[in-house]
C-alpha positions as CSV (number, residue, x, y, z in Angstrom):
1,X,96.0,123.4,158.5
2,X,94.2,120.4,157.8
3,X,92.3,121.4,155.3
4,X,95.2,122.4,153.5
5,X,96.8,118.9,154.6
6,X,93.7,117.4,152.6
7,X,94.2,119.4,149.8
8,X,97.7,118.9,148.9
9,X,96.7,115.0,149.5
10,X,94.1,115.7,146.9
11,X,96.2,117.3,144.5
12,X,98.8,114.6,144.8
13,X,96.2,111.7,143.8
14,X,94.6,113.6,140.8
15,X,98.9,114.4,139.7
16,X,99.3,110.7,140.3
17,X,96.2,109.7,138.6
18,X,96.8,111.8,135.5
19,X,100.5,110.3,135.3
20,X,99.1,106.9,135.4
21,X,96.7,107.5,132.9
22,X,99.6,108.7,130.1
23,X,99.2,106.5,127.2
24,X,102.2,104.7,126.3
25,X,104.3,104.7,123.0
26,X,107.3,102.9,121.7
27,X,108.8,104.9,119.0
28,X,112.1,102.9,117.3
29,X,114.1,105.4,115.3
30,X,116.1,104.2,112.0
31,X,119.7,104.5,113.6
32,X,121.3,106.0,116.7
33,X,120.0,109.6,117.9
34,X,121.6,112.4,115.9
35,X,120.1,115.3,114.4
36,X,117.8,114.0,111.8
37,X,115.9,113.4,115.3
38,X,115.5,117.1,116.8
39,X,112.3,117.4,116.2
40,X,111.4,114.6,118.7
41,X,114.2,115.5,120.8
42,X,113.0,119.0,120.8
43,X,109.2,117.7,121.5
44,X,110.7,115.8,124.8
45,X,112.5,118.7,126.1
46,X,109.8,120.9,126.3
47,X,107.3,118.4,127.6
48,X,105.1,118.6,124.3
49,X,104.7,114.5,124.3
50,X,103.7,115.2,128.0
51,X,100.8,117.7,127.1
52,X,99.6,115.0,124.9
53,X,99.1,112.9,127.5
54,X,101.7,110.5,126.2
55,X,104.9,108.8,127.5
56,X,107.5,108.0,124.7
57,X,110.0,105.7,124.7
58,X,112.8,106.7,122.3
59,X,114.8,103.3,121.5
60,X,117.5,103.1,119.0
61,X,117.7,99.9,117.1
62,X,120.1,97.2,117.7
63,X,120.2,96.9,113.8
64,X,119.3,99.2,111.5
65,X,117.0,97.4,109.3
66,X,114.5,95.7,112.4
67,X,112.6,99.1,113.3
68,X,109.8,98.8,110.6
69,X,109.6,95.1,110.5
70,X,109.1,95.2,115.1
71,X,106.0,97.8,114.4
72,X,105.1,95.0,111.4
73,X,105.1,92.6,114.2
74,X,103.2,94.5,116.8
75,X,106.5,94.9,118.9
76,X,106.7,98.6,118.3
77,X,104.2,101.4,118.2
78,X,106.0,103.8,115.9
79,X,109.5,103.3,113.4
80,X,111.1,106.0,111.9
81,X,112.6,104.8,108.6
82,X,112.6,106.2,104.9
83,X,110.3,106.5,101.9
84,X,112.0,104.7,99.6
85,X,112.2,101.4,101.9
86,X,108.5,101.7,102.8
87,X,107.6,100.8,98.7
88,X,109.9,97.8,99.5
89,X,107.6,97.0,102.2
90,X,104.4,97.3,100.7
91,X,105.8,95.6,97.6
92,X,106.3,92.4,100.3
93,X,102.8,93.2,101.6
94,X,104.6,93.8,105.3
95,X,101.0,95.3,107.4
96,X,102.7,99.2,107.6
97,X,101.2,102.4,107.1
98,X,103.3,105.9,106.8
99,X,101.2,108.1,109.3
100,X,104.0,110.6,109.3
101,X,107.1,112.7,108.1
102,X,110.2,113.7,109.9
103,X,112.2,115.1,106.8
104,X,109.8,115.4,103.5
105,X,112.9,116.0,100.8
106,X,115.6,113.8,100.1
107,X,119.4,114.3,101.8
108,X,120.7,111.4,98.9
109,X,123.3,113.4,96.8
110,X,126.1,112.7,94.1
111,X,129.2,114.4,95.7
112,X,132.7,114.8,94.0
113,X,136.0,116.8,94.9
114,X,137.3,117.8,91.4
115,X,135.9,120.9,90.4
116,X,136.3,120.1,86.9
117,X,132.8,117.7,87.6
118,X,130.5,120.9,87.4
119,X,127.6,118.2,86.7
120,X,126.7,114.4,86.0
121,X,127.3,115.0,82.5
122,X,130.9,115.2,83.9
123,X,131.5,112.2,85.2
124,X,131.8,110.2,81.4
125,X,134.7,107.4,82.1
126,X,134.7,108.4,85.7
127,X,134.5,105.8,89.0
128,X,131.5,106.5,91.2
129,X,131.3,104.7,94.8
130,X,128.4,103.5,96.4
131,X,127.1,101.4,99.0
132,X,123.5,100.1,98.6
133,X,123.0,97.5,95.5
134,X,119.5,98.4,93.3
135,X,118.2,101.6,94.5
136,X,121.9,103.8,93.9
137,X,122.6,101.9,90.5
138,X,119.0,103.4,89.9
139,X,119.3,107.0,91.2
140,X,122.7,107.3,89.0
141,X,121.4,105.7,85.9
142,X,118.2,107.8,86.3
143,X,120.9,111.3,87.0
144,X,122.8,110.4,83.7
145,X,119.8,109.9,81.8
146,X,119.0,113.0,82.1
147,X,122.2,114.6,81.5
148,X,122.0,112.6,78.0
149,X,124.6,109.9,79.5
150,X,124.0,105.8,79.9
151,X,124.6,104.0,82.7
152,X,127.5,102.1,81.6
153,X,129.3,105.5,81.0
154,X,130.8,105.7,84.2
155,X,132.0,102.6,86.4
156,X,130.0,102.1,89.6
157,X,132.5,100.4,92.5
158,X,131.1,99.3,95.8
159,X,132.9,101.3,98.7
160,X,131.2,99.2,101.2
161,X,129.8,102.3,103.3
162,X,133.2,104.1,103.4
163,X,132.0,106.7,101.0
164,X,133.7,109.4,102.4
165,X,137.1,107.8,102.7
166,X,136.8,106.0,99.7
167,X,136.1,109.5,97.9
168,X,138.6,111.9,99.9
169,X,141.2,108.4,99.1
170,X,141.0,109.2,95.4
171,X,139.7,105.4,95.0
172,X,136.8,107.0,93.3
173,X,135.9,110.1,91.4
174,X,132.2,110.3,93.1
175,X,130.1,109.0,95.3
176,X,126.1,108.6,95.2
177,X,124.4,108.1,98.9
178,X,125.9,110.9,100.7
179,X,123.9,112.8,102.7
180,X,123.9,116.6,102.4
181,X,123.1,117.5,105.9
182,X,126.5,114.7,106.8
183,X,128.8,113.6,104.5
184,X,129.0,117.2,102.8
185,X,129.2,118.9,106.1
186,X,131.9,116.1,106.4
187,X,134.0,116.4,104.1
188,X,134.3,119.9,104.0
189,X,135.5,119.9,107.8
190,X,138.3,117.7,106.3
191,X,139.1,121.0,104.1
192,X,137.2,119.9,101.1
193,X,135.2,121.5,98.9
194,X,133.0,118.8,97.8
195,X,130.9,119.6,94.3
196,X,127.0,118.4,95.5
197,X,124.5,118.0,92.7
198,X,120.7,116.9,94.8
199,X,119.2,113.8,93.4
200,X,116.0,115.4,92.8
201,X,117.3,118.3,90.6
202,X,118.4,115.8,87.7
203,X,115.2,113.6,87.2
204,X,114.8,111.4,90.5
205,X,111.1,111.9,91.5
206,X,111.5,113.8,95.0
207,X,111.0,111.8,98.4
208,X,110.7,112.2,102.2
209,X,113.6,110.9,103.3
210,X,112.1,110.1,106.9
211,X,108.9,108.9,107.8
212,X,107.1,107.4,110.4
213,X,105.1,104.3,110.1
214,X,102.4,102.4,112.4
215,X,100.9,99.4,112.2
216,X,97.8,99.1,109.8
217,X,95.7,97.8,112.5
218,X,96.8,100.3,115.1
219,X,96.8,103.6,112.7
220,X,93.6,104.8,113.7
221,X,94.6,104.7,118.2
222,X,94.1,108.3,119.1
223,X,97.9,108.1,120.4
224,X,99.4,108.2,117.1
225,X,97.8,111.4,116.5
226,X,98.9,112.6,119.4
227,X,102.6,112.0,119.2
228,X,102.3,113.4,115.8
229,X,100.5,116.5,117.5
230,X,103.5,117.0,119.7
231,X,106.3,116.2,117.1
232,X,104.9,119.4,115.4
233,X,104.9,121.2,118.7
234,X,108.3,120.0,119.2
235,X,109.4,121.1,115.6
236,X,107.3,124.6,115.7
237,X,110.0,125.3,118.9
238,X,113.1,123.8,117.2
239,X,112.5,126.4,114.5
240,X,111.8,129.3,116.8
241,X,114.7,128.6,119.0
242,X,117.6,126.4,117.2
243,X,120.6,127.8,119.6
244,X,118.7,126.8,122.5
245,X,117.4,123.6,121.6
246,X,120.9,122.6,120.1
247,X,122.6,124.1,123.4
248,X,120.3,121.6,125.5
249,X,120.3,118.6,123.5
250,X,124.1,119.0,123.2
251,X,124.1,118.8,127.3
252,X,121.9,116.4,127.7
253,X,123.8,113.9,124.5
254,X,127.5,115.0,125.5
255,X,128.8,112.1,123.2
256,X,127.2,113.8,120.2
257,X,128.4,117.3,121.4
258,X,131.0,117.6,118.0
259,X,131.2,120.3,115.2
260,X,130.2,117.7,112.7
261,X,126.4,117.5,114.5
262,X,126.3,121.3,115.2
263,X,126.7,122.0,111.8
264,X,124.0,119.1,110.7
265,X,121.5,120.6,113.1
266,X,121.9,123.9,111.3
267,X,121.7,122.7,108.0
268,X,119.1,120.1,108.7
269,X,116.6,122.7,110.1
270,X,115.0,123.5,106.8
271,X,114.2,120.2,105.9
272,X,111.8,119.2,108.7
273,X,108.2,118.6,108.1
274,X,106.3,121.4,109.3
275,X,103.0,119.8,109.3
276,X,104.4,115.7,110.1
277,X,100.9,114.4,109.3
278,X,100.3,116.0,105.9
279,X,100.9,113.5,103.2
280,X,102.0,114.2,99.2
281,X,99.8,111.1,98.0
282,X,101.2,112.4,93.9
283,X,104.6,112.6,95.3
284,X,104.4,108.4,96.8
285,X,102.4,107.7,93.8
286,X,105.5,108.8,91.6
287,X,108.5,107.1,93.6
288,X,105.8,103.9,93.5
289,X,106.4,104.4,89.8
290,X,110.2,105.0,89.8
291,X,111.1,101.7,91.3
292,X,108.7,100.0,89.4
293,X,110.1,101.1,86.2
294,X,113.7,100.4,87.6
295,X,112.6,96.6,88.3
296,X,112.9,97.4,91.7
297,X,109.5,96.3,93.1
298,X,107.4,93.4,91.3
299,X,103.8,95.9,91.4
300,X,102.1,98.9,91.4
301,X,100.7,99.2,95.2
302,X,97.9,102.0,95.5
303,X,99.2,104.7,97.7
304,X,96.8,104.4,100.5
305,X,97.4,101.0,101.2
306,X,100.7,102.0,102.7
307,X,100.5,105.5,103.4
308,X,97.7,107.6,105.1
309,X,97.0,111.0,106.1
310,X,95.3,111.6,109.7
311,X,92.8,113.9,109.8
């Protein structure tokens, strides 16, 4: 009996001792949890971060645009945010480094409701919303080029992030910044049949939408490779088993229990990085180039100076 007693006492302070000794990360994510987020949700439920040894702290930002710049200050471990914003970054020489990718293609879309629009080339004397100055006016002038049309063929109207309403209004014809995996799913629950033409698929240098980024000084902490272990673990089970892993994040997230998330999940699972740590240095190198030639970033930064691969 007592050496049993002993035992269990044992076991208890080698359980405690390995608990203590989980190394600690502070990943910020680019908005509220949702869906573009399973695989890390997924990772936590089935205890992949644990395996790792790690203990994650999943924080939503206050305000959108502080994730990156807390892990720029050291306040952060880990930020989810996009591609496109980390060439902004670099560009203003913040200390970041993409270790990582959540989503590796673009959700940005041009959406319309009038099925007369059966392309870009349609949209000649038509009203497109938007909401973010520089980078949309860029997408769209880039998506008309290629359909043989100038920028100042259409009329570009700031909606003020109420693209959807704006659009299903009739206040304009189109919007640009819609995402496919949202504001599609979105407007069709409304009983529309919105017209989606991918950013990519008319000249717009492909992108990964979500990414992950470290501080330069702390890329190389065993940790980071780590979570990035178990956010593959986590997405490797999300893809085996999306019913159950929506059915328990749904319980355990009952505000973000709607239709509208179901259906993103769904659509959403194909667009996951398999491999998160595997980087497309031609495909930064590209985008680099694309906002340069847009007048959108003042240099040419050398991808691996803001974006590495972990081997």
């Amino acid at each position: 009996m007592m050496k049993k007693s002993i035992f269990a006492l044992m076991l208890s302070a080698v359980m405690a001792a390995n608990a203590s000794a989980a190394e600690k990360i502070t990943l910020v994510l680019d908005w509220y949890i949702n869906p573009d987020h399973a695989p890390i949700m997924v990772a936590e439920q089935i205890g992949a971060f644990k395996q790792q040894g790690l203990e994650v702290n999943i924080v939503p930002p206050s305000d959108p645009a502080l994730p990156p710049r807390l892990v720029a200050a050291g306040q952060a471990d880990l930020a989810i945010t996009y591609q496109p914003q980390l060439h902004f970054f670099a560009d203003q020489g913040l200390p970041l480094m993409r270790v990582g990718t959540l989503i590796n293609t673009p959700l940005n879309t041009l959406i319309a409701l009038d099925k007369n629009i059966r392309s870009p080339a349609d949209l000649k004397g038509k009203k497109v919303g938007y909401s973010v100055s520089g980078i949309e006016e860029a997408t769209v002038a880039t998506m008309l080029h290629h359909e043989k049309l100038r920028a100042d063929d259409i009329k570009l109207i700031n909606v003020n992030f109420q693209l959807t309403s704006a659009l299903m209004a009739g206040q304009v014809d189109a919007i640009i910044g819609g995402y496919r995996n949202i504001e599609a799913l979105e407007l069709a629950l409304h009983g529309k049949q919105p017209v989606v033409f991918n950013v990519e698929d008319y000249g717009v240098p492909a992108y990964d939408e979500l990414i992950i980024v470290a501080n330069k000084a702390a890329v190389n902490q065993p940790k980071i490779k780590k979570f990035l272990a178990a956010l593959k673990q986590g997405n490797d089970y999300l893809q085996a088993h999306p019913e159950e892993s929506w059915n328990r994040f749904a319980a355990s997230h009952a505000e973000l229990n709607t239709e509208l998330n179901r259906l993103a999940w769904q659509k959403t699972l194909p667009l996951f990085a398999s491999d998160p740590a595997k980087l497309d240095r031609a495909r930064y190198q590209a985008y680099e180039q694309f906002l340069f030639d847009h007048q959108l970033i003042k240099k040419i930064t050398p991808v691996s100076e803001y974006a590495t691969e972990l081997k």
